[in-house]
C-alpha positions as CSV (number, residue, x, y, z in Angstrom):
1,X,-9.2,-22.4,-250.3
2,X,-10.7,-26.0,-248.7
3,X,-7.4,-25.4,-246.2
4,X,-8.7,-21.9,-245.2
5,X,-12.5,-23.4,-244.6
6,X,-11.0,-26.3,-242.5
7,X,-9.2,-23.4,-240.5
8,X,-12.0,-21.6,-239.8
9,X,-14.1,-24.2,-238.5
10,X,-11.8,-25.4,-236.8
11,X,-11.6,-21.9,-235.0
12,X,-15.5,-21.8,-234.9
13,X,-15.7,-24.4,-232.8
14,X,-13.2,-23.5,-230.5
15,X,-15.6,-20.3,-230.1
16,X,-18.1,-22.1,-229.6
17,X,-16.6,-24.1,-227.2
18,X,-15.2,-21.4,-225.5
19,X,-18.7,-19.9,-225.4
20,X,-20.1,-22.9,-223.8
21,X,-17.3,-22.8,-221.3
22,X,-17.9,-19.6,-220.1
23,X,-21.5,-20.0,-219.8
24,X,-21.0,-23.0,-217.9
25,X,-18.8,-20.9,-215.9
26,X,-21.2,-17.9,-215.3
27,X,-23.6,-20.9,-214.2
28,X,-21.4,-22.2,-212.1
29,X,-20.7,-18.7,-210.4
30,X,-24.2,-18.0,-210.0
31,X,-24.7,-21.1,-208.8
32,X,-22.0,-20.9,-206.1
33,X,-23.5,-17.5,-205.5
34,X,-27.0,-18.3,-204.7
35,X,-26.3,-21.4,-202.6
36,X,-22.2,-21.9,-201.5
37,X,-21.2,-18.0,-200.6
38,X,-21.1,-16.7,-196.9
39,X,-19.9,-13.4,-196.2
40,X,-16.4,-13.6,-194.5
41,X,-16.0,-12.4,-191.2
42,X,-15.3,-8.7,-190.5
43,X,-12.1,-8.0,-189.2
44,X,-10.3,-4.9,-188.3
45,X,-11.8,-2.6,-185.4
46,X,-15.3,-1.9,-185.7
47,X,-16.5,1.3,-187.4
48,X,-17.9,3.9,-185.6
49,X,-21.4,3.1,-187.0
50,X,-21.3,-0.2,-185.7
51,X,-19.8,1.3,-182.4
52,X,-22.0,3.3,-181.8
53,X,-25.6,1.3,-182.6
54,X,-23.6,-2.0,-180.5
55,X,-23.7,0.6,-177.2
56,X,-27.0,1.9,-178.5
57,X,-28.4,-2.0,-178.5
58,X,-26.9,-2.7,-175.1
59,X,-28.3,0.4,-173.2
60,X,-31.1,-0.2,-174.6
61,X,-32.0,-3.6,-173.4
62,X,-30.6,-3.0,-170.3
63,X,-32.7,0.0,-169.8
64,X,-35.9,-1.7,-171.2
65,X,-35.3,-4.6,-168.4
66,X,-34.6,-6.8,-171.0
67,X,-31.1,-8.4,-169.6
68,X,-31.1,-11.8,-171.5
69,X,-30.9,-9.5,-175.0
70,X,-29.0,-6.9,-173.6
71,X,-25.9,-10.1,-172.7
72,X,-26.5,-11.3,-176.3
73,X,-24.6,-7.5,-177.4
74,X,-21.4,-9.1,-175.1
75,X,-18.7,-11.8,-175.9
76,X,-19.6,-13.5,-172.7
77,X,-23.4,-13.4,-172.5
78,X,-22.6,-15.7,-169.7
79,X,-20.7,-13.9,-167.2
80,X,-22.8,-10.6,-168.6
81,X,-26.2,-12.1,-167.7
82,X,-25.5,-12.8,-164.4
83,X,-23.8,-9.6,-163.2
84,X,-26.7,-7.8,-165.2
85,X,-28.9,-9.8,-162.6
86,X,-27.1,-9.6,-160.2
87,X,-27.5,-5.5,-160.4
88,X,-31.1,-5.9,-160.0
89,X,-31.6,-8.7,-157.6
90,X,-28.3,-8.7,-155.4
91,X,-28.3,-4.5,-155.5
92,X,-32.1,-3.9,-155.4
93,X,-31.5,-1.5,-158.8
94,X,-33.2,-0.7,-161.6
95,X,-31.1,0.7,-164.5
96,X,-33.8,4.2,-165.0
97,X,-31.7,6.2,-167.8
98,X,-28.5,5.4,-169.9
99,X,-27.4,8.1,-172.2
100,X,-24.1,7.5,-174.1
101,X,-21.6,10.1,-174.5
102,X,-19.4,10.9,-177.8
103,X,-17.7,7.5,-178.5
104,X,-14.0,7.7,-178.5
105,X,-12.5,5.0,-180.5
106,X,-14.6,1.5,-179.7
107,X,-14.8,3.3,-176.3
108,X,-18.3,4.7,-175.3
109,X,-18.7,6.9,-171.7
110,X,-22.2,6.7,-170.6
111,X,-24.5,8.4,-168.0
112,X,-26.5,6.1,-165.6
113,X,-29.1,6.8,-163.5
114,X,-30.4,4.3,-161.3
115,X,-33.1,4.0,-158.6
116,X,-31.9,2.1,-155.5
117,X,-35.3,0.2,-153.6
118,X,-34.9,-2.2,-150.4
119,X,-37.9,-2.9,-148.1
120,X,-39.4,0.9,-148.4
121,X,-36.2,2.4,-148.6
122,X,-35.7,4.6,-152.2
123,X,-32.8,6.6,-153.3
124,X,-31.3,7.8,-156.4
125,X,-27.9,6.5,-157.9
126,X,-25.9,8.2,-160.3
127,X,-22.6,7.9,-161.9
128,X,-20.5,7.4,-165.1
129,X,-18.9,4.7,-166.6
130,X,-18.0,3.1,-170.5
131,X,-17.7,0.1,-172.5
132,X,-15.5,-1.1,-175.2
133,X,-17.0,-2.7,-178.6
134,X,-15.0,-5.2,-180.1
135,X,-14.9,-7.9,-182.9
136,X,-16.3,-11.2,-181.4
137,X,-14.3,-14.0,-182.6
138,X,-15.4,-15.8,-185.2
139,X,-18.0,-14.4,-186.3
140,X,-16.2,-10.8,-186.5
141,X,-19.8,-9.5,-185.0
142,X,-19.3,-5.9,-183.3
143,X,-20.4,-6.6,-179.5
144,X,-19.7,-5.0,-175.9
145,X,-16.5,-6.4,-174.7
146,X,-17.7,-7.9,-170.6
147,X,-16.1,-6.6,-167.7
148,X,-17.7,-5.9,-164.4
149,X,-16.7,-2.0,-164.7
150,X,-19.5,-2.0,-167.3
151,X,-21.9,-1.6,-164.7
152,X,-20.2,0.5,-162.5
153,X,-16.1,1.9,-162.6
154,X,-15.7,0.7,-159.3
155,X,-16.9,-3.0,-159.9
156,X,-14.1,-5.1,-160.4
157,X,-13.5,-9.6,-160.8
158,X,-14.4,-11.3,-157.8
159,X,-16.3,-8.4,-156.2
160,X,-20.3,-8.0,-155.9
161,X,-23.1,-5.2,-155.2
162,X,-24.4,-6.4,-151.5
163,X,-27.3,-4.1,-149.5
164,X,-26.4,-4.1,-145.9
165,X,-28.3,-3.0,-142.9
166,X,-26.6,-0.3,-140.7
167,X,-27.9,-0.9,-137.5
168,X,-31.5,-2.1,-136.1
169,X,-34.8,-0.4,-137.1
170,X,-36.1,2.5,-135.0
171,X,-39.0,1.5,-132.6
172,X,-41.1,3.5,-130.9
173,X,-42.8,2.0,-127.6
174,X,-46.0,2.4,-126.4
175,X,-47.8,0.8,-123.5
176,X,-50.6,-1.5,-123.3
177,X,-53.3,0.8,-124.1
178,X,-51.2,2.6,-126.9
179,X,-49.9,5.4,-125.2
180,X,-46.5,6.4,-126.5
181,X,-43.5,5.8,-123.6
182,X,-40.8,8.9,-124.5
183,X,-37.7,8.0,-122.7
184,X,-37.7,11.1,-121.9
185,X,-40.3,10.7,-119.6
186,X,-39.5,7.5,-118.9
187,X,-35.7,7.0,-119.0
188,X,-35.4,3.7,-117.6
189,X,-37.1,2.4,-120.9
190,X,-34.4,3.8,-122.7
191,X,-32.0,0.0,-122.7
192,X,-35.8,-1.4,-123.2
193,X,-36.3,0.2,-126.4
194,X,-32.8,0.2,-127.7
195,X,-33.3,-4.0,-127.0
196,X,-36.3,-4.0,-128.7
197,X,-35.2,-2.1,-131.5
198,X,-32.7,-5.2,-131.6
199,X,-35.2,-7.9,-131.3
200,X,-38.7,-6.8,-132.6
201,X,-38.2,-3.9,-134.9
202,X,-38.8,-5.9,-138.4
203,X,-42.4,-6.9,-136.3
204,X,-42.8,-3.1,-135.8
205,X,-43.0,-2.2,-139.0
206,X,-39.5,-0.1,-138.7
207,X,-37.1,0.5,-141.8
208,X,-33.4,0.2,-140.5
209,X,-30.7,2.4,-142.4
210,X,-29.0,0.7,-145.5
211,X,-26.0,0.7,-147.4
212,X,-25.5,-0.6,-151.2
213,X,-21.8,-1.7,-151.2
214,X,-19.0,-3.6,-153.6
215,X,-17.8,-6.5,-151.3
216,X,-15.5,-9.5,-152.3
217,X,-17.7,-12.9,-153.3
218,X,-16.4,-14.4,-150.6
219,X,-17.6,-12.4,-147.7
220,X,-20.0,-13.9,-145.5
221,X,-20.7,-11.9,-143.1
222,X,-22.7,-9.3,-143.3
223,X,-21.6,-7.5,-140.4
224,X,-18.2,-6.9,-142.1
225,X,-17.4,-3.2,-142.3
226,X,-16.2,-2.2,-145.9
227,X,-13.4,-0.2,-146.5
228,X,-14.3,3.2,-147.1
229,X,-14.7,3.5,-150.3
230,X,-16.7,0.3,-150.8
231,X,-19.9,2.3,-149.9
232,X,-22.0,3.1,-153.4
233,X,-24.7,4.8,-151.2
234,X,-26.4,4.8,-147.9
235,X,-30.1,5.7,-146.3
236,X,-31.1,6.7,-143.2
237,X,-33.2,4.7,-141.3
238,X,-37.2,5.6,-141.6
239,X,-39.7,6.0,-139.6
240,X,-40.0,4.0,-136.4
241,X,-42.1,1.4,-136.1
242,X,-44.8,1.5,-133.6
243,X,-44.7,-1.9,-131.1
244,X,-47.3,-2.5,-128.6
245,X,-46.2,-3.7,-125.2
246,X,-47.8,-5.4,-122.2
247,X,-46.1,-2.6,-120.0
248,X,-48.8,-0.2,-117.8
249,X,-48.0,3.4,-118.3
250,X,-49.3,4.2,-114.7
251,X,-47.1,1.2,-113.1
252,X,-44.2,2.4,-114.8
253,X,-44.3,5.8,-114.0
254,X,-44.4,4.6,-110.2
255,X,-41.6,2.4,-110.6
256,X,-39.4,5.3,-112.2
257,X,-40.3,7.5,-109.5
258,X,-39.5,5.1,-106.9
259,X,-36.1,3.5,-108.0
260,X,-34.9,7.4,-108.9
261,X,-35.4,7.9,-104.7
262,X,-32.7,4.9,-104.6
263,X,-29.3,4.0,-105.9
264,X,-28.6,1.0,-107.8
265,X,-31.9,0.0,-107.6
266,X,-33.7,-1.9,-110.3
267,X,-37.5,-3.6,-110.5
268,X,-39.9,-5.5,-112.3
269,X,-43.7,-5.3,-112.3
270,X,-45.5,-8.1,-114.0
271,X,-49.0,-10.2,-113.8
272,X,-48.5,-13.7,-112.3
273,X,-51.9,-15.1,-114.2
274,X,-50.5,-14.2,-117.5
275,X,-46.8,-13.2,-117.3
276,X,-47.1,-10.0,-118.8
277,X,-44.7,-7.6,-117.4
278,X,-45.9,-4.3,-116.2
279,X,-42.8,-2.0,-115.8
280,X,-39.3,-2.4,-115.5
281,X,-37.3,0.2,-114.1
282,X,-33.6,1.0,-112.7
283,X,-32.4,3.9,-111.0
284,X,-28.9,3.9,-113.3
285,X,-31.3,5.2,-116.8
286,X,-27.6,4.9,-118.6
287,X,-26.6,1.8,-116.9
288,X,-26.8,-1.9,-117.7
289,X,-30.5,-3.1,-117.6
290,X,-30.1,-5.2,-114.2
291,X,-33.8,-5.1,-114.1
292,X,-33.9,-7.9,-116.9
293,X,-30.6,-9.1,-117.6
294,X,-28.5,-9.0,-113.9
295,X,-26.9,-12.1,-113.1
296,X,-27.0,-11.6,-109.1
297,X,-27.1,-13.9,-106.4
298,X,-30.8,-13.7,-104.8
299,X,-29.9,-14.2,-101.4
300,X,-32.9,-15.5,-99.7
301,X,-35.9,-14.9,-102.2
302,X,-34.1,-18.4,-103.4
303,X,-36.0,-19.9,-100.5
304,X,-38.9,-20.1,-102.6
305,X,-37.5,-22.9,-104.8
306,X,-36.2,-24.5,-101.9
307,X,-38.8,-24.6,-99.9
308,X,-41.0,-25.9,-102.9
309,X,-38.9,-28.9,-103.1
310,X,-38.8,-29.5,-99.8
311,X,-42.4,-29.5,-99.3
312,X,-42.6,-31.8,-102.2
313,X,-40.4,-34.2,-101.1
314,X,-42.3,-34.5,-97.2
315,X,-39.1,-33.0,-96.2
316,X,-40.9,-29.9,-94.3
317,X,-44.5,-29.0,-93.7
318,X,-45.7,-26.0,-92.3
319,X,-47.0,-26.4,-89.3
320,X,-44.5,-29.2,-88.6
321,X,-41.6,-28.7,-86.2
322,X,-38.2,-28.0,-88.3
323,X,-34.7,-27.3,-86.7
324,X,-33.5,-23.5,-86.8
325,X,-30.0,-23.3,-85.0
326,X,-27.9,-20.6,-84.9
327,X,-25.6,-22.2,-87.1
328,X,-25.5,-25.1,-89.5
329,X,-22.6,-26.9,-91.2
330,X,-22.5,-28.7,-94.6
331,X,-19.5,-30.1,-96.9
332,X,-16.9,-28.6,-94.5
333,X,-18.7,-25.1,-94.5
334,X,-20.4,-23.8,-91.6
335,X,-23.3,-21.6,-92.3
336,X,-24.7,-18.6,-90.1
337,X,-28.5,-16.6,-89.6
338,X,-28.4,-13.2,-89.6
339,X,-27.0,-11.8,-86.0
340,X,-26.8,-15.9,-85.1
341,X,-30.3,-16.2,-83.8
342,X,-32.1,-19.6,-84.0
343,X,-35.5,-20.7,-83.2
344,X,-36.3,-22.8,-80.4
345,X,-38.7,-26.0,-80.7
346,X,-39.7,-23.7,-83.9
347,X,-41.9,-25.0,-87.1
348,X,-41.3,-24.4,-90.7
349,X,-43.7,-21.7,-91.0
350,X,-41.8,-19.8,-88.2
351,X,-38.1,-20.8,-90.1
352,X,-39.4,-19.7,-93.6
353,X,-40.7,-16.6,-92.3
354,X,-37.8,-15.4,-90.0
355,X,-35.7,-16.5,-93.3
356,X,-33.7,-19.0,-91.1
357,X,-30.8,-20.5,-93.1
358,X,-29.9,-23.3,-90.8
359,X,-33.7,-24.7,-91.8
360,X,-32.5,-25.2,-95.0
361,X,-28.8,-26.0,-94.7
362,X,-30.1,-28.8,-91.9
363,X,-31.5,-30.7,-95.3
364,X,-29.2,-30.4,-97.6
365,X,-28.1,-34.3,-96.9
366,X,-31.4,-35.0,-97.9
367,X,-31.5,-33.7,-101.2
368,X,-29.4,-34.9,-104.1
369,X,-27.1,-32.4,-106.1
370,X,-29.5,-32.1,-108.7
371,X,-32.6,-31.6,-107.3
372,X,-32.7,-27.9,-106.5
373,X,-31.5,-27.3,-110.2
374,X,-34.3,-29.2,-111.7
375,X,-36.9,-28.1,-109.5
376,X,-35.8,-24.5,-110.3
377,X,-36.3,-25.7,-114.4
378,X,-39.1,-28.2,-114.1
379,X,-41.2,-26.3,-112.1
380,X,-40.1,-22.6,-112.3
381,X,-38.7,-22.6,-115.6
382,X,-35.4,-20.8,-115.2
383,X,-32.7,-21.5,-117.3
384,X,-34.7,-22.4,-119.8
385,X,-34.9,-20.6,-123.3
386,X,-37.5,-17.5,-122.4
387,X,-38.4,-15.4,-125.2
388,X,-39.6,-12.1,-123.4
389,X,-39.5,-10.0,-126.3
390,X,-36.0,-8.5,-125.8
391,X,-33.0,-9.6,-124.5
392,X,-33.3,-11.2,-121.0
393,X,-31.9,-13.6,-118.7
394,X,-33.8,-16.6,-117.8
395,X,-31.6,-17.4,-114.3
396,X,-29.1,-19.9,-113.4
397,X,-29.5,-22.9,-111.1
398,X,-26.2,-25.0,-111.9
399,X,-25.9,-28.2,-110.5
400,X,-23.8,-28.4,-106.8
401,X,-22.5,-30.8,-104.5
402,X,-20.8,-30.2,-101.0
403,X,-20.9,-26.8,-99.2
404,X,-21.9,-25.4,-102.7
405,X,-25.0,-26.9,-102.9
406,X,-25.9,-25.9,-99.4
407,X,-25.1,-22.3,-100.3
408,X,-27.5,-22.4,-103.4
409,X,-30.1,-23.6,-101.4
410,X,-30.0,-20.0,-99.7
411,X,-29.6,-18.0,-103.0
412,X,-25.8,-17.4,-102.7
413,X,-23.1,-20.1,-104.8
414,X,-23.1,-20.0,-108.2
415,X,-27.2,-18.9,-108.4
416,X,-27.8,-16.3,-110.7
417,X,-31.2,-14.2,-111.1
418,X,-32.0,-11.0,-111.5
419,X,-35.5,-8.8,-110.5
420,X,-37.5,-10.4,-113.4
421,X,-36.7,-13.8,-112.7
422,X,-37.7,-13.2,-109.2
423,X,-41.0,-11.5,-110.1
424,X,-41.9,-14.6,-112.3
425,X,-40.6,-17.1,-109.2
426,X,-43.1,-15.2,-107.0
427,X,-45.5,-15.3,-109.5
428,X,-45.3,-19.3,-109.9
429,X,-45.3,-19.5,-105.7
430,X,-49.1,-17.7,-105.9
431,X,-50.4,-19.5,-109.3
432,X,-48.4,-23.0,-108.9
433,X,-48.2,-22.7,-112.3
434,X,-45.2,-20.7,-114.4
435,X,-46.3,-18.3,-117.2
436,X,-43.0,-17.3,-118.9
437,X,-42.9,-13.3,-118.5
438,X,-43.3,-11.3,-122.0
439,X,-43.0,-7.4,-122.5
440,X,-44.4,-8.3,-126.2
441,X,-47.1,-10.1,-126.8
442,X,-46.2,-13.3,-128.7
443,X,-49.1,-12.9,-131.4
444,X,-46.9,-9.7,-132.3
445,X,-44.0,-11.7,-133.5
446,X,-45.2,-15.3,-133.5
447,X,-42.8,-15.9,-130.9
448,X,-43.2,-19.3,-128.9
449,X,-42.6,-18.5,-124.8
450,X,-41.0,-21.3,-123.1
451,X,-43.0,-23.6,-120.6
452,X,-41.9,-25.5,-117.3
453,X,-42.4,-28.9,-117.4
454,X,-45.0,-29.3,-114.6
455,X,-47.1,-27.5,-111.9
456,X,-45.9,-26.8,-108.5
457,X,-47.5,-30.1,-106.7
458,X,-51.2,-29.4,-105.5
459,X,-50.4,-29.7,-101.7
460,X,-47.0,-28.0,-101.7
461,X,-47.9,-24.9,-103.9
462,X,-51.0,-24.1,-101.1
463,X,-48.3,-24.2,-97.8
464,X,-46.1,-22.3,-100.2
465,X,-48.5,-20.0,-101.0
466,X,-49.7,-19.9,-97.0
467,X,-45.7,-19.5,-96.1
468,X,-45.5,-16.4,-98.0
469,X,-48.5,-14.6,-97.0
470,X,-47.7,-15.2,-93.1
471,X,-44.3,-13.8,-94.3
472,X,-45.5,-10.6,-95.6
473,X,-48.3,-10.6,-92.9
474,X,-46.4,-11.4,-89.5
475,X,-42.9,-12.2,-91.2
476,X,-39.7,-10.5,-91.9
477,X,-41.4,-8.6,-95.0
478,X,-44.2,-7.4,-92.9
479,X,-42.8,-4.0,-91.7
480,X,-42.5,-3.2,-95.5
481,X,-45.7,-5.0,-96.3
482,X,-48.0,-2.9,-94.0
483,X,-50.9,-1.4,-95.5
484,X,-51.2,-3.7,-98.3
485,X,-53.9,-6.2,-97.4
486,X,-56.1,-9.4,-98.9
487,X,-54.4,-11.4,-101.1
488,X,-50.3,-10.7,-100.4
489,X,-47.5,-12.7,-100.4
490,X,-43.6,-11.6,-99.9
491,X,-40.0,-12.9,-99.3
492,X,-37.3,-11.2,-98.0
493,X,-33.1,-11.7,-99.0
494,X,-29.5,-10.3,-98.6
495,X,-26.8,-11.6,-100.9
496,X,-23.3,-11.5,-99.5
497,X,-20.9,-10.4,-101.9
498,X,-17.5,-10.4,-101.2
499,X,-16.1,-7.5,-101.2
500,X,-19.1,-5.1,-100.1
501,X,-20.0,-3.5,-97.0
502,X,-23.4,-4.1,-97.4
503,X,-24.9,-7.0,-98.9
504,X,-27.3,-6.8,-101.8
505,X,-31.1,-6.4,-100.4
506,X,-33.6,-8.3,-102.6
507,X,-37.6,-8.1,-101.7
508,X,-40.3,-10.1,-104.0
509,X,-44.3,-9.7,-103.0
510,X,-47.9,-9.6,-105.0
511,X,-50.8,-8.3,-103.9
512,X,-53.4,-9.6,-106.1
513,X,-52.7,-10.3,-109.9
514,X,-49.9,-8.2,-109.5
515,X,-46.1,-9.7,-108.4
516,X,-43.1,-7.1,-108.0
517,X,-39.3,-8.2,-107.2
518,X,-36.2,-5.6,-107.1
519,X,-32.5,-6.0,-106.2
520,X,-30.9,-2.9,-104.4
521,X,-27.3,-3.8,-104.6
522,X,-25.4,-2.8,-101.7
523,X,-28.7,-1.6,-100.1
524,X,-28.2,-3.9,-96.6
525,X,-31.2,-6.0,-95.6
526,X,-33.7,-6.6,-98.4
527,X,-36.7,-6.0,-96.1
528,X,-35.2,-2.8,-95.1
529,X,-33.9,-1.7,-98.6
530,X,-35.8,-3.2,-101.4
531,X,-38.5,-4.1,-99.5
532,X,-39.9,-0.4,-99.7
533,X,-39.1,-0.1,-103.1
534,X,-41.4,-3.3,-103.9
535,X,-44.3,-2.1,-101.3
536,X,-44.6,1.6,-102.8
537,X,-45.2,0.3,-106.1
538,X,-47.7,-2.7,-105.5
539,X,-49.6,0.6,-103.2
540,X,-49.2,2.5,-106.5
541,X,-50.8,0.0,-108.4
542,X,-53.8,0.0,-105.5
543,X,-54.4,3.2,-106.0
544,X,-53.6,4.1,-109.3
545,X,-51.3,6.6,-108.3
């Protein structure tokens, strides 16, 4: 019997502890349960719960703006963020409604509507697209899967959204007082506009046409066309934008009328105190706008420059005798006047205003190459950087020697003007001072206009002044000039051009505070072609007519 009690205790005790054990152990599991056990990742595609409130969470923060948390429901929060951004800021669009479809797997389809907005333009975008939700790694989390095509099925790697203007804002025109100029009443303002439109429309207040496209990153230009189907959507341009202008309603109407009596005749009006241009017409409407951007040689109205610099430099004077014979020769070239005439025992005064070349080939020796170019900068301000308002062209005085410089101290060589370089040359000869011509007020566009770098000199700008009134008075612009009295001033030119019958007839005059030149190109003598055109108008201006 003592053997059986041994036995059993020993057995009691190994209950016990067994007991002991497996409380230990149960500790020991609830133990590792409350502070050791993480849930193991997820693996396995994701269920379509977790499918479907991963999309749900994505559209939602993308719809609510909220783009940081809606590239947290990505594996590449990243490249996701960026692109989400990129869909606002880089394609001006604002994610309006995302309704998911029936999910398909991991793969949801899902309605966007979008509202496109750039600088007043507004247009509606529409279209379908998915995403796939897959297991992140390591954490096994359900989250969108990036790619571009989430935001739209056309988006693909190394492609962007870009907006892209179509063309320049529409402009309409109107005149100084505000009157609206219709090319159709006035269709020599039609290159006018269409060069403002390119210049001055964003100052106008005009909304160009726009395109949202998909473009490679590494385009830089945004003139590149896309390919076809690169173009998510397009607007038309808006309204035009209204731009005042310097130009005179009244004076313009009288320039149209007169260069539609002529062919290939061009003009421009402007006011020598201020350089604010009045009208600018040419008889081609559809043609190239010679008026302000003609690269002509001026023939004789060059004389103005010349003569300024000779009368600076005490190479001439008035009232002075100058040599006018009937033919002059220069660097190996001989030069001619008009039918050969010359001037006997003649002055300056009777050389300038009989246009006599030989006066100013006869000083040509006495110049240096560079003189007639700078005085043309310096003082007149051609060539230099005008901003007018729309495209122009500010002249050309290049730098000669030899027979080449003699023939760009007449207006022919490698000179280059046009009928509103002329104007503003004229202009400077009455004021002695250059005011750089504008058809838009700088204020408009805080546009800086060019200046020349000094004054005609005191004592040379009042004989020049005198030379050109005795020209338009008693002169080889006074048969053109008749009728217009007071305070006038005029120069006549022809510009050979090889070639052509008839030279190119250039005419530039004020009468008062208002200067016209015009080029009629193969029009003959410019007192006898242009120099009509320019007297009709300044008589139009007199009378308000």
């Amino acid at each position: 019997m003592g053997g059986k009690r041994r036995d059993t205790g020993r057995r009691r005790t190994l209950v016990i502890a067994g007991a002991a054990s497996l409380g230990l152990a149960g500790a020991g599991i609830g133990l590792w349960t409350a502070f050791g056990s993480e849930e193991q990742p997820r693996t396995g595609p994701p269920s379509a719960s977790e499918v479907r409130s991963t999309a749900d969470a994505f559209l939602a923060a993308w719809s609510d703006g909220d783009l940081a948390a809606a590239a947290e429901q990505t594996d590449d929060a990243t490249a996701a963020d960026a692109a989400l951004r990129a869909f606002t800021e880089r394609g001006r669009l604002a994610a309006r409604d995302l309704r998911a479809g029936a999910p398909v797997g991991a793969r949801v389809p899902y309605a966007v509507k979008a509202e496109f907005g750039y600088e007043g333009a507004r247009a509606a975008l529409t279209y379908d697209t998915a995403l796939t939700v897959v297991r992140r790694a390591g954490d096994g989390r359900a989250v969108v899967h990036w790619d571009p095509r989430v935001l739209h099925p056309r988006l693909d790697k190394g492609e962007r959204l870009a907006v892209r203007e179509t063309g320049n804002a529409p402009v309409s025109a109107e005149a100084r007082d505000g009157q609206v100029l219709d090319v159709r009443e006035f269709p020599s303002l039609g290159p006018v506009v269409e060069g403002l439109r390119r210049t001055s429309a964003k100052a106008a207040g005009g909304r160009p046409g726009v395109q949202l496209r998909i473009e490679p990153t590494a385009v830089t230009s945004t003139d590149a066309a896309p390919p076809g189907d690169a173009v998510l959507l397009s607007v038309a341009a808006g309204a035009p934008g209204r731009l005042r202008t310097t130009l005179d309603a009244g004076v313009q109407k009288a320039a149209e009328r007169e260069v539609a009596l002529r062919a290939d005749a061009s003009i421009v009006v402007m006011k020598p105190s201020s350089g604010e241009i009045l009208a600018v017409a040419n008889s081609r409407a559809g043609g190239p706008n010679t008026a302000l951007e003609g690269r002509l040689a001026p023939g004789s109205t060059m004389k103005m420059v010349t003569a300024s610099l000779l009368l600076e430099k005490r190479l001439a004077a008035s009232d002075k005798s100058h040599p006018c014979p009937k033919t002059a020769s220069y660097g190996g070239w001989q030069f001619h006047n008009v039918d050969d005439f010359d001037i006997a025992g003649g002055t300056f005064r009777s050389s300038f205003a009989a246009s006599c070349n030989t006066a100013f080939i006869s000083q040509a020796a006495k110049i240096a190459d560079a003189d007639l170019s700078r005085q043309a900068r310096d003082v007149f301000g051609i060539g230099t950087p005008w901003t007018v308002g729309l495209p122009a062209f500010s002249g050309s005085v290049p730098v000669e020697h030899a027979a080449s410089k003699a023939a760009a101290m007449i207006g022919q060589g490698q000179v280059r003007m046009n009928p509103l370089t002329m104007a503003s040359v004229i202009s400077t000869a009455r004021t002695g001072r250059f005011a750089q011509p504008h058809l838009i007020a700088p204020a408009v566009d805080r546009r800086t206009l060019a200046t020349a770098r000094r004054p005609l000199d005191a004592a040379a700008h009042e004989q020049l002044k005198d030379l050109l009134h005795t020209t338009a008075t008693s002169g080889s612009a006074s048969g053109a000039m008749r009728g217009l009295t007071g305070d006038v001033g005029a120069k006549t030119g022809s510009a050979e051009v090889i070639g052509q019958e008839k030279p190119n007839g250039w005419f530039a005059a004020w009468h008062g505070d208002v200067a016209a030149a015009a080029v009629m190109q193969r029009g003959g003598r410019g007192g006898e072609s242009a120099g009509p055109l320019v007297a009709a108008v300044l008589k139009a201006v007199d009378t308000g007519r």
